[in-house]
C-alpha positions in Angstrom: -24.4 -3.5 11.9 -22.7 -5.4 14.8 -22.1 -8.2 11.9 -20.2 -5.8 9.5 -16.6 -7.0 9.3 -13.8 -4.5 10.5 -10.5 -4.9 9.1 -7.3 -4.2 6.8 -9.1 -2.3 3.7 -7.0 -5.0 1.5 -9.2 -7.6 2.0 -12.1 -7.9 -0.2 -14.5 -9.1 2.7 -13.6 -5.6 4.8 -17.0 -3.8 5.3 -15.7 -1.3 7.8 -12.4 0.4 7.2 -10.0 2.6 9.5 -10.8 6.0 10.3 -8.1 8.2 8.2 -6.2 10.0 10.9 -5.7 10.2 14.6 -7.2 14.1 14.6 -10.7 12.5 13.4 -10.0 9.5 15.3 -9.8 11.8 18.3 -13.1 13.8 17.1 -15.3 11.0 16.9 -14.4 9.1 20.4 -14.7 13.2 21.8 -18.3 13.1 20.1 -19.3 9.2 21.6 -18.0 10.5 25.0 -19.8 13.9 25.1 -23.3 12.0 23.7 -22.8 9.9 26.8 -22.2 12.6 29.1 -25.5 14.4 27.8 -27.9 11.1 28.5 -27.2 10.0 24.7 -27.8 6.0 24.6 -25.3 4.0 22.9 -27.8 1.8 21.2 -24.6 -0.2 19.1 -20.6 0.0 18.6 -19.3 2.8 20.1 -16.0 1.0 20.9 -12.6 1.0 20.0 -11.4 -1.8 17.9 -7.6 -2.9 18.2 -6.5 -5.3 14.9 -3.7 -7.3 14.5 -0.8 -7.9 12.2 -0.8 -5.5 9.3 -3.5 -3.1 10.7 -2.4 -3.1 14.3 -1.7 0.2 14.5 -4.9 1.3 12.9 -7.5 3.8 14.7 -11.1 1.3 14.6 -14.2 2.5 15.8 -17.3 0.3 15.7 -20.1 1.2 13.7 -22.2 3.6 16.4 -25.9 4.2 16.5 -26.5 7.3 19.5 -30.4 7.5 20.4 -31.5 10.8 21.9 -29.0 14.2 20.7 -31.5 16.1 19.4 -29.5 19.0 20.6 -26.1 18.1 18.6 -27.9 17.5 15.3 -26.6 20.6 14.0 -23.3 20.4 14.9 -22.7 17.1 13.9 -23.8 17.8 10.3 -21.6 21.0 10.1 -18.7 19.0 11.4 -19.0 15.5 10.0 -21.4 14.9 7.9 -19.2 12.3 6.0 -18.7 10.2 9.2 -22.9 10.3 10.5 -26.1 8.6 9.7 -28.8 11.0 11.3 -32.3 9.4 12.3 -35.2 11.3 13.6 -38.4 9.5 14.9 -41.3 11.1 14.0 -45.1 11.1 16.2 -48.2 11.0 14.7 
């Protein structure tokens, strides 16, 4: 995931586009801050991404993978289930 390329949705080699609007833009860095604040691990992304020229005024997030929310699961799916990959490890 770390190799996916951010950038202005207009170029063809853009995996990773902006986030829509500053209210979700705001959700999602609220969400990566409260999973740190409960012992969440930020396994990859999690970051802010600032582009420049035509996209500089964009809202980028990198790609994030969160390890241990089992607590949020729920909410997250009610809230933004467009915007989350869930994973769930399973024991034997």
């Amino acid at each position: 995931m770390s190799e996916l390329l951010i950038g202005d949705p207009i170029n063809p080699k853009t995996e990773f586009g902006a986030i829509t609007s500053k209210d979700q833009y705001e959700k999602i860095l609220a969400y990566i801050k409260l999973s740190k604040e409960q012992n969440g691990s930020i396994l990859i992304g999690g970051k802010v991404r600032k582009l420049k020229q035509r996209c500089d005024r964009g809202w980028f997030i990198e790609p994030t993978v969160i390890e241990g929310l089992d607590w949020i699961v729920s909410y997250i799916r009610k809230n933004f289930l467009d915007l989350w990959l869930l994973f769930k490890h399973f024991h034997q």
